[in-house]
N, C-alpha and C positions, 0 to 999 in steps of 0.2 A: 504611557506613550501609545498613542494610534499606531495601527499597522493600518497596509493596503487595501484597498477595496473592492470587495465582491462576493456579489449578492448582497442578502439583509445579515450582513454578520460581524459582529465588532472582532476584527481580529487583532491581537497582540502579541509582541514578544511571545513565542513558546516557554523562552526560558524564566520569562516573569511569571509565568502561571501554571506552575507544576502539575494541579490538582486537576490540572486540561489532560495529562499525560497519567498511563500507564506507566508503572517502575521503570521498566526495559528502554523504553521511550525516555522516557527523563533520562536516563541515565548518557546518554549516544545523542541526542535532539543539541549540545553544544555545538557538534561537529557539524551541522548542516544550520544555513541562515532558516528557519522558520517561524512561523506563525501560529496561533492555534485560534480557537472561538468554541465558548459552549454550545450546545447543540440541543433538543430534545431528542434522548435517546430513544427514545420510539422510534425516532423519524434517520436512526443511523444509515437504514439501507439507502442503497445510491438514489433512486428514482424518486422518494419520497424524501431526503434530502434535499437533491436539487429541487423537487418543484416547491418546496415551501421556504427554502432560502434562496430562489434567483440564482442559482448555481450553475450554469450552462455542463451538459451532462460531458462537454469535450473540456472541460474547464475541471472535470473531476474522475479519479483514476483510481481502480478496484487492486487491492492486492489479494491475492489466493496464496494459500498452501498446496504443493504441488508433494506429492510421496508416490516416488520410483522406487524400482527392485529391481535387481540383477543379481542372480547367482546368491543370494541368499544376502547380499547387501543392499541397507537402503539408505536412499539420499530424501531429506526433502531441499525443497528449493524455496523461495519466494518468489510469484511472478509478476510481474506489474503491468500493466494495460489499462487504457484510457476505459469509462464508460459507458462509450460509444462503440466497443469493439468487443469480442470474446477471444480468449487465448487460446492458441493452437498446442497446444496439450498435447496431444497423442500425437504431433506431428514434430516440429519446431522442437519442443520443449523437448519431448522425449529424447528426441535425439542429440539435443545439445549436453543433455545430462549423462548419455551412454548409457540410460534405464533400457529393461526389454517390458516392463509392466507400468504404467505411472496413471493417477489418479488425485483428485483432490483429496488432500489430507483427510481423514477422518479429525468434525469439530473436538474432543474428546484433546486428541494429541495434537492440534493444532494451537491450540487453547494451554495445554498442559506445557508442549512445548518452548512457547511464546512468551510466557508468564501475561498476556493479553488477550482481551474478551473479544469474542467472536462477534464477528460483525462491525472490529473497530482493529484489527491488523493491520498493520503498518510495515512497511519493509527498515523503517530505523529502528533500531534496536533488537533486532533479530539475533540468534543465537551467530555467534562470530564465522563457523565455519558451513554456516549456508549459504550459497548462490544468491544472489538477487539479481533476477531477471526482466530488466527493465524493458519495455517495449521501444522500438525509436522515437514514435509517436507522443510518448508521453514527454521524454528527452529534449522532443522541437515545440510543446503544448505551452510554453510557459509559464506561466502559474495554473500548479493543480492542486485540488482538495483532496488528501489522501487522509486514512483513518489517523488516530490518535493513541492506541493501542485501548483505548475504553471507546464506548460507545456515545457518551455522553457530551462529546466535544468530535472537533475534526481539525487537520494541520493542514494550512497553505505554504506550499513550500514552490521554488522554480522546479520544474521539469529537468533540465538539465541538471542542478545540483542532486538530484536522484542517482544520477550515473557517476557521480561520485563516494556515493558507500562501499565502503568496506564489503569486497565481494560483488559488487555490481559490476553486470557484463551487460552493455545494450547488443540488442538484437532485434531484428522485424520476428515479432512474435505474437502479433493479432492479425486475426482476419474480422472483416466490418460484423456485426450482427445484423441479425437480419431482421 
């Protein structure tokens, strides 16, 4: 069965094509309508992504690991924001999380934590009791290309259906790039 169109990418059922997904992924990907497509994993990062699949860079949306500390505890987060934009981190973020220290994950415990290759993190499937911090942006974007939790594929999913994980809080949490 065809899926939706955009870009050069044959997208399908997520659920038809496991081997498109990471563990963590497959396992959570029932609970959200999506889609997947292989990919060449060389070409996972965003920029090189869109330009060689037609991928309009507001049509595609970066997640980060975020690791706060306070008082000797720490939090990571998920944060989600368009590719058109950078997350406000040390501003927004830090404060919605009540961290006094916060920084992207070290890849090492991003990766370890995740059970997901870097460079292809996703905010489905994430460990249960982290944050996912949606942008609003990404929420009003309608369809966006967010990772797969492997590098060698990427998921099309709605914008809005985003703000429905488990854990997901939207928030204005990018400022544009510049």
């Amino acid at each position: 069965m065809a899926g939706p169109q955009l870009g050069k990418l044959e997208w399908r059922p997520a659920a038809d094509v496991p081997d498109l997904l990471a563990e963590p992924v497959r396992a959570a990907v029932g609970d959200v309508p999506a889609y997947a497509a292989a990919i060449d994993p060389e070409l996972a990062d965003t920029a090189a992504f869109c330009a060689q699949y037609d991928v309009p860079m507001a049509a595609s949306a970066n997640c980060v690991i975020v690791h706060g500390k306070r008082a000797g505890e720490s939090t990571y987060a998920a944060v989600l924001v368009l590719a058109t934009d950078r997350a406000d981190v040390n501003g927004v973020i830090r404060k919605h999380l009540g961290v006094r220290k916060i920084s992207f994950a070290a890849q090492d415990d991003a990766v370890g934590s995740t059970g997901m290759e870097y460079g292809g993190i996703t905010p489905i499937g994430l460990p249960a009791a982290w944050p996912v911090l949606v942008d609003e942006a990404v929420v009003q974007a309608g369809p966006v290309v967010i990772g797969s939790g492997i590098r060698a594929s990427k998921i099309l999913v709605e914008g809005a259906d985003l703000a429905k994980l488990p854990s997901a809080t939207v928030l204005a949490l990018a400022v544009p790039s510049a």
